[in-house]
C-alpha positions in Angstrom: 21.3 27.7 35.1 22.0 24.0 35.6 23.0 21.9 32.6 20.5 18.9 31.6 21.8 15.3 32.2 23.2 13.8 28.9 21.1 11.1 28.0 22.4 7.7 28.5 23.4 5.8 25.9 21.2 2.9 24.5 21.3 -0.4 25.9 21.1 -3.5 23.8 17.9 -5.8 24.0 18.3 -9.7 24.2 15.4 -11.2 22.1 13.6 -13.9 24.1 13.7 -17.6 22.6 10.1 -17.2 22.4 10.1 -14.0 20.9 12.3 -15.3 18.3 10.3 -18.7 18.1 7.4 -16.7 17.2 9.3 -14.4 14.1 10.3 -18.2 12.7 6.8 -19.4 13.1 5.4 -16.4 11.2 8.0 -16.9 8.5 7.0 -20.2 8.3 3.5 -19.5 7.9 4.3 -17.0 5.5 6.5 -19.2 3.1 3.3 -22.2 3.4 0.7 -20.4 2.6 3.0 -18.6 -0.5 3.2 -22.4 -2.0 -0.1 -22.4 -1.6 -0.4 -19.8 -3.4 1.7 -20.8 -6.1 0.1 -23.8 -6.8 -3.7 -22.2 -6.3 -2.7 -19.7 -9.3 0.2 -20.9 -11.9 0.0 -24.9 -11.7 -3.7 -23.7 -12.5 -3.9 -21.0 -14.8 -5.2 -22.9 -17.3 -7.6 -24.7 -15.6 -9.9 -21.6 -14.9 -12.7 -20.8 -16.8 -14.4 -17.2 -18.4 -16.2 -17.6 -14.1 -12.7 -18.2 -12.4 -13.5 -21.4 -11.9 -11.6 -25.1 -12.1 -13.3 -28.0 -12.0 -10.8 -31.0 -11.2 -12.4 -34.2 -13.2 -10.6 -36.6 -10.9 -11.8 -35.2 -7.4 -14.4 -33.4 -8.9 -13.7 -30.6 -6.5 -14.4 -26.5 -7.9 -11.3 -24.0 -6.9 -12.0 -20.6 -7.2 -9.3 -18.3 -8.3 -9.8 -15.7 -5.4 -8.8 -18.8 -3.1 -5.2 -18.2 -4.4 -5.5 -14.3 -3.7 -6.6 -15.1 0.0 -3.3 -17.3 0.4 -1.2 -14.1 -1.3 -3.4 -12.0 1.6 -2.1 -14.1 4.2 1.9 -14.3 3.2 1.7 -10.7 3.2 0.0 -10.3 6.6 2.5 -12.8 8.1 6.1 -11.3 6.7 4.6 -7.5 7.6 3.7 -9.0 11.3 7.3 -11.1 11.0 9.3 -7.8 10.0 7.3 -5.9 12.7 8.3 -8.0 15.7 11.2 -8.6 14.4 13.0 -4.5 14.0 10.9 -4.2 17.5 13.4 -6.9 18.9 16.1 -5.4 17.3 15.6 -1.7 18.5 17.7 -0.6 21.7 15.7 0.3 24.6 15.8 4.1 25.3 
C-alpha cells in the first residue's frame, strides 16, 4: 500500500494593517461606549426614580436606565467581534 503524505506543517499568517486597524477600531468602540456606560448607570444611580427614570433639572432632559444596558449590549458585541477577528488573524493557515 502507499503511505499518505505527511501533512505540511503550518504556515504563519501576516495580519493586514487593515485587518489590524479594524481589531483597534472595535476596541475602541468597545472601551467608548463602556464610559458610556459607566456614566449612564453609577454617576446616576441615584438619580432614577421607582420608573427608571432621571429627570436632569438643568437640561431638563429624561434618561432611561435601559439606555445604560444598551451601551453594556454594545461593549460586549464589540470585544466578542474584536476577540473573534482577532484569534482568526492569529490562527496559522492549514
Amino acid at each position: 500500500m502507499f503511505k499518505p503524505r505527511p501533512a505540511a506543517p503550518a504556515s504563519p499568517k501576516r495580519a493586514s494593517p487593515l485587518s489590524l486597524a479594524l481589531v483597534a477600531a472595535l476596541v475602541g468602540l468597545s472601551m467608548m461606549s463602556a464610559a458610556m456606560f459607566i456614566v449612564q448607570i453609577y454617576q446616576q444611580a441615584d438619580c432614577f426614580n421607582e420608573l427608571d427614570r432621571c429627570l436632569d433639572p438643568e437640561t431638563a432632559t429624561v434618561t432611561h436606565r435601559q439606555s445604560g444596558m444598551a451601551w453594556l449590549l454594545l461593549t460586549v458585541l464589540a470585544l466578542m467581534a474584536a476577540a473573534c477577528l482577532f484569534r482568526r488573524l492569529n490562527s496559522p493557515v492549514r
